[in-house]
N, C-alpha and C positions, 0 to 999 in steps of 0.2 A: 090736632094733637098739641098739647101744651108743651113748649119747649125754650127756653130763654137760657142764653148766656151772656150774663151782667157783668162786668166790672164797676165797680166802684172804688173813689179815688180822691184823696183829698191828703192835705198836712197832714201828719202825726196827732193826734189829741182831736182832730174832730171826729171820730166815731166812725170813719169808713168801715174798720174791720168787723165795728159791733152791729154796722147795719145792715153787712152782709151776712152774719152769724144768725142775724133776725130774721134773715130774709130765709136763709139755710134753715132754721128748726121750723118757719112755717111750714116752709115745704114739706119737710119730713112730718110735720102734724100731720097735713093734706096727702100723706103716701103718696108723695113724688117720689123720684130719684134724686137725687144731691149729692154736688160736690161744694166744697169751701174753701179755696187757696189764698189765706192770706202772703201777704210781700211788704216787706217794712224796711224804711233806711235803716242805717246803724242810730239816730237818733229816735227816742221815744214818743219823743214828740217835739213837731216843730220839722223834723225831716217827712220825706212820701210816704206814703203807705197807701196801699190798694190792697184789692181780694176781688176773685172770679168767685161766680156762685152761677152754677149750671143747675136749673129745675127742670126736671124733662118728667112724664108720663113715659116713656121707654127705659131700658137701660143706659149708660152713658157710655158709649165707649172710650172717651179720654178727658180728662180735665184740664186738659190744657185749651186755652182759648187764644186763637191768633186773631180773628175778627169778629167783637163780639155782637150780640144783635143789640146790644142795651149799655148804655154804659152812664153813672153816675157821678157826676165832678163835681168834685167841692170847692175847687180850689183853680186858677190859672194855669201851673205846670200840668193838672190835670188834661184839662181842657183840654192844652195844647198839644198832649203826648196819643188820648185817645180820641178823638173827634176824628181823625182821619180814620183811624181803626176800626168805626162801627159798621157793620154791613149796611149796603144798600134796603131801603127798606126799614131799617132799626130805630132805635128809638134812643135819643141822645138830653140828659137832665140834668139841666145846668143851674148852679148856684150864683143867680145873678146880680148877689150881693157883693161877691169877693172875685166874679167874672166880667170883667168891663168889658168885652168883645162880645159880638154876636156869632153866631154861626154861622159859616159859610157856603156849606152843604145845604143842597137842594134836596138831596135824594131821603132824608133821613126826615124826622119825626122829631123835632125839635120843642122840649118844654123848658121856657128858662122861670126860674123861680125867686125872690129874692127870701131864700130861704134862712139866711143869718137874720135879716132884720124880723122875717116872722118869727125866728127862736128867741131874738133878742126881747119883742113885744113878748114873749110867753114867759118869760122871767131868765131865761139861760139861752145865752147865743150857739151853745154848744149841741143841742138840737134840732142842727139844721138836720145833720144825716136824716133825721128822724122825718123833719117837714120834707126832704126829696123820697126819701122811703114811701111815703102816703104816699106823694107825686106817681110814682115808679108801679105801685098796686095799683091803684087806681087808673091809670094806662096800660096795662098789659091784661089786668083780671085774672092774672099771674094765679094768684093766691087771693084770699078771704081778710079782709080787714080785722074779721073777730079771730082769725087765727094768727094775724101778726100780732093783734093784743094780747090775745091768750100767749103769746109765748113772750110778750116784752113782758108782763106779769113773771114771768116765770125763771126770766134771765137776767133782771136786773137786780145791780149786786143793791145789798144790803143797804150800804151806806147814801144809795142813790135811789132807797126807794121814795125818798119823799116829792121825787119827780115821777111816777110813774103815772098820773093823770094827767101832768106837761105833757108829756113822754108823746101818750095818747092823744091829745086836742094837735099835737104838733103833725102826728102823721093825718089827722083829718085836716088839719087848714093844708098840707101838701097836697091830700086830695084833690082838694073843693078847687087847687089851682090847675089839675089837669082834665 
């Protein structure tokens, strides 16, 4: 049974909330169940910001996630706040650009990526969510790559569409690294 409860988690302005929202209308393309909580400091950007996204094939019975099986950090504070959090067994995806530590847990599924500098080689550093995104599919088989494209096609705003083949090439080099 297909069943993940992800946090994701980084600064303000790197795309946590948009990659959980991404990760949320795949699922709903693939008739999962979904839930989508984002959490944001009082700053826009520059303060935290995380979001839980629960994919299940059953119903959910709460969205609330105290230990989650998955968790994606963008950022150091991340790191530091959920890596104890993930359950044994889970699967922990780390941005090892802007994370200089390694993991310390044994028990867990550990991918570290340096996914700023692959966003930065793809023309925008601001794609990393996107390169741990792939990372994050392609470990779990959560969901379908052509469904996370079909819905980044379909969710990204206007002014940002002339990144949507970045967008794309960024969640396959996140792949190709897990």
């Amino acid at each position: 049974m297909k069943h993940e409860e992800t946090i994701i988690s980084g600064f303000g302005g790197q795309g946590a909330l948009f990659a959980g929202q991404l990760l949320a209308y795949a699922g709903i393309a693939e008739t999962l169940y979904v839930t989508w909580i984002p959490s944001y400091g009082p700053e826009m950007r520059g303060g935290t910001a995380n979001c839980t996204v629960i994919l299940s094939e059953e119903e959910i019975g709460a969205p609330i996630i105290q230990n989650p099986t998955a968790a994606i950090v963008l950022n150091l504070p991340s790191m530091e706040k959920y890596e104890p959090l993930v359950k044994p067994g889970g699967l922990l995806i780390v941005n090892q650009s802007l994370i200089p530590v390694e993991s310390t847990r044994q028990d867990i599924r550990v991918i570290t990526i340096p996914a700023t500098d692959i966003a930065t080689e793809l023309g925008n550093p601001r794609m990393a969510n996107l390169v741990l995104l792939g990372a994050f599919i392609q470990a779990t088989g959560l969901i379908s790559m052509e469904s996370l494209e079909s819905e980044l096609g379909k969710h990204i705003s206007e002014r940002h569409r002339k990144w949507l083949e970045p967008n794309k090439e960024a969640l396959h080099k996140g792949a190709e690294f897990a």
